[in-house]
C-alpha positions, -999 to 999 in steps of 0.1 A, spaced: -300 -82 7 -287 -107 -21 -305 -136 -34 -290 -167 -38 -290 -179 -76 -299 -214 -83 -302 -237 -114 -342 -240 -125 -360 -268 -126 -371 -279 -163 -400 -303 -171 -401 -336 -170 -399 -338 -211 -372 -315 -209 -351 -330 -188 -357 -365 -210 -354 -349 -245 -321 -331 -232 -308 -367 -223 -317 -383 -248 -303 -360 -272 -274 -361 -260 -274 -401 -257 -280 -401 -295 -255 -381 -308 -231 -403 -288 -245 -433 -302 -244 -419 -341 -206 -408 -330 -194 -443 -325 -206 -464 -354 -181 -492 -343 -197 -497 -316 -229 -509 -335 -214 -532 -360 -205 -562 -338 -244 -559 -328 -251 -562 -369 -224 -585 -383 -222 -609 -355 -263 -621 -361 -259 -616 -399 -234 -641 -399 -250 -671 -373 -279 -663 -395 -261 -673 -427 -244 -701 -415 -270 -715 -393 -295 -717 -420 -265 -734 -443 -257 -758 -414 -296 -770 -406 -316 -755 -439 -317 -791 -460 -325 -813 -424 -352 -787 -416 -386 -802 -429 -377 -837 -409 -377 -811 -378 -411 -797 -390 -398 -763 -403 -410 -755 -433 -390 -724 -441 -361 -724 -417 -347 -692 -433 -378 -680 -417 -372 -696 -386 -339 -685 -382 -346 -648 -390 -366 -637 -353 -333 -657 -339 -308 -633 -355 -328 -599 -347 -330 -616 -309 -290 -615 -312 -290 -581 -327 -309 -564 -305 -303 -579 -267 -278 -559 -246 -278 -525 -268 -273 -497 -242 -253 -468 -232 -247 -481 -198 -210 -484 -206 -213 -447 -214 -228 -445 -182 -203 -458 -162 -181 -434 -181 -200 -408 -167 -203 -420 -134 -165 -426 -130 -152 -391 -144 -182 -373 -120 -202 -359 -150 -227 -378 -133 -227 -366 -99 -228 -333 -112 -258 -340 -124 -277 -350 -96 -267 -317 -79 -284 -298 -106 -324 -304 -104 -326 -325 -134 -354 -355 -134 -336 -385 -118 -357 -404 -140 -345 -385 -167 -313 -397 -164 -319 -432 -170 -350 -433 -196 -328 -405 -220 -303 -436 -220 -330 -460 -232 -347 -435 -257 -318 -437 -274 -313 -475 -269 -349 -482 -285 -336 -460 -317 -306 -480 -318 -323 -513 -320 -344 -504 -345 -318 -491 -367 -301 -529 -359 -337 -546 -370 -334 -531 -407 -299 -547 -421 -313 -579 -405 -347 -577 -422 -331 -567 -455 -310 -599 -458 -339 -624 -451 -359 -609 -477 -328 -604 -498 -325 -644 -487 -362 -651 -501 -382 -650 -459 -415 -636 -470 -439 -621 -443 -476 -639 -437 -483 -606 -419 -475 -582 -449 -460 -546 -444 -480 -542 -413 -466 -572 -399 -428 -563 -404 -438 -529 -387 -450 -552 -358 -421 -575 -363 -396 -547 -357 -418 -532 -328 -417 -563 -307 -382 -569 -311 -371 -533 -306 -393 -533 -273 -379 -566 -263 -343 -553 -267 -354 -518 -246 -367 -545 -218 -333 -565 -218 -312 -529 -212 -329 -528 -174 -300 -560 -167 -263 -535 -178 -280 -500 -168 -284 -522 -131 -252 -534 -133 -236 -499 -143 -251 -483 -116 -244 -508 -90 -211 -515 -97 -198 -486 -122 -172 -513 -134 -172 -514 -172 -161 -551 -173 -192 -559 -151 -213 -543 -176 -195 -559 -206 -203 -591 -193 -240 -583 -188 -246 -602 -223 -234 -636 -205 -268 -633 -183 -285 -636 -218 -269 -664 -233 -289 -694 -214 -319 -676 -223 -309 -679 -258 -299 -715 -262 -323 -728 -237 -350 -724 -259 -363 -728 -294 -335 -713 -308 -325 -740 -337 -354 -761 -330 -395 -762 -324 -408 -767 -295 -419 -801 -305 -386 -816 -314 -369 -805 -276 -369 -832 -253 -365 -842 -216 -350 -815 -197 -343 -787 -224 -385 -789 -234 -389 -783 -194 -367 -753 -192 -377 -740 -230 -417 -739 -214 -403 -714 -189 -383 -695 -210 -392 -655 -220 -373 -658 -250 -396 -694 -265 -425 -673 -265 -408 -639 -279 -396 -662 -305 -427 -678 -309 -448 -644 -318 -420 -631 -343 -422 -668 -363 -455 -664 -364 -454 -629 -378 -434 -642 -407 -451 -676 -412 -485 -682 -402 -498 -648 -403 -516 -629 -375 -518 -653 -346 -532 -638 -310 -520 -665 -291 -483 -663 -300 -483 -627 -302 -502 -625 -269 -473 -646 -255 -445 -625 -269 -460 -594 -256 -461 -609 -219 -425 -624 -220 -416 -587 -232 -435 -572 -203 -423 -601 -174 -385 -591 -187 -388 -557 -185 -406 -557 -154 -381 -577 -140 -351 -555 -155 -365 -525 -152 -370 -524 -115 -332 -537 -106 -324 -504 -131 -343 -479 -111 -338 -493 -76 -302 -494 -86 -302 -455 -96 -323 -447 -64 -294 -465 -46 -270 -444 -66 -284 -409 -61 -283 -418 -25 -247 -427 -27 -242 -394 -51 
C-alpha cells in the first residue's frame, strides 16, 4: 500500500527566517531601489534648513538643523517595503504556490517586514551622518542616537502595514506605489517646519491629532533637550496607534488573500 508523500511542516522561525532571507537578499540586489529613499530626505534636509535656518530663533528653534533632522529620517524611512515585490509574487503565482506548501501564513508577511526594519535602519545612518557632519549634536549622547534610530526604524516597520494591505488587496503595483500619498497629509499637517507653538487656527487643531507631531516630538527631544519621558512616551504611542492601525488592514488583508488563494 503506498503512502502519499507530502511537504513537512517547519517551525514557525523557520518558516520566518527562510522569508526573510530571501526578502533581504532581494533588497541588497536592488540598491536603486533604496537611493530615492536616501537622496530625496538628504536633500529637503539641506535645503530646508538653508530656506528657514536664519528665521528660526523668531519661530523659537534654537537649532533648526536639529529640528529638521527627525523630519528627514521621517521621509527616509516611511513606505520602505517589499510589498511591490509582493505583488510580483502574487501576480506570476510564486505566491499561491506558497500557500499550498505548509509554510506559516504569518510567515509570509512578517519575513517581508524583517527585512523592511533592516532596510530602514540602513536608511537612518547616511541621514545621521550628515547632521552631525552639519554640526546637530545629540542631548541624549550615543545611547540616544541608538534610541533615535530605534524609534524611527520601528515607526517606519509600523507605516509598511498601509502598501503590504494595499498589495494584497488589490495586487496592482500602481496602487501600491501610490501608498506614499496616504502619508503625505500626515507629514505636512504637522510640526514639520514649525513648533507646535507657532501653528495656528485649523493646522494647530489637526497637528494635536496627528501620529506623526508626537513621533516628531520624541526624536527632537532626543537631539535637543535630552531624555524627556513625556515626548518619548508620546512617540512610542503614536508608533504603536499606527501600527495597530496598519498592521491589522495587513493581516486581515492576507487572511482575505489565502482565502482567495
Amino acid at each position: 500500500m503506498s503512502t502519499a508523500i507530502t511537504a513537512r511542516s517547519a517551525s514557525f522561525w523557520s518558516d520566518l527566517a527562510t522569508v526573510a532571507k530571501r526578502a533581504i537578499r532581494a533588497s541588497l540586489r536592488e540598491p536603486e531601489t533604496l537611493i530615492p529613499g536616501i537622496i530625496i530626505p538628504l536633500f529637503f534636509f539641506v535645503v530646508n534648513i538653508g530656506q528657514l535656518g536664519d528665521a528660526s530663533s523668531s519661530l523659537g528653534v534654537v537649532d533648526y538643523k536639529a529640528f529638521q533632522l527627525p523630519v528627514a529620517i521621517v521621509f527616509a524611512v516611511t513606505g520602505i517595503s517589499r510589498a511591490s515585490s509582493l505583488v510580483t509574487d502574487i501576480q506570476s503565482g510564486y505566491f499561491d504556490r506558497l500557500l499550498i506548501s505548509p509554510v506559516s501564513r504569518r510567515a509570509l508577511l512578517l519575513g517581508l517586514m524583517c527585512a523592511d526594519l533592516m532596510v530602514v535602519v540602513i536608511l537612518c545612518i547616511p541621514v545621521i551622518f550628515l547632521g552631525l557632519i552639519l554640526g546637530v549634536s545629540f542631548a541624549s549622547g550615543i545611547i540616544g542616537i541608538l534610541l533615535f534610530i530605534a524609534l524611527s526604524a520601528f515607526w517606519g516597520l509600523a507605516f509598511t502595514g498601509f502598501p503590504y494591505a494595499i498589495a494584497l488587496k488589490t495586487a496592482n503595483p500602481g496602487a501600491v506605489n501610490s501608498s506614499f500619498l496616504l502619508f503625505f497629509p500626515f507629514a505636512f499637517l504637522t510640526t514639520a517646519y514649525l513648533p507646535k507653538e507657532a501653528l495656528t487656527g485649523w493646522l494647530a487643531t489637526v497637528s494635536t491629532y496627528n501620529p506623526v507631531t508626537y513621533l516628531l516630538a520624541g526624536l527632537r527631544s532626543l537631539t535637543s533637550d535630552g531624555w524627556v519621558v513625556k515626548d518619548l512616551a508620546g512617540a512610542v504611542i503614536a508608533i504603536l496607534a499606527v501600527a495597530l492601525l496598519s498592521q491589522t488592514l495587513a493581516f486581515q488583508a492576507l487572511k482575505g488573500r489565502v482565502k482567495r488563494g
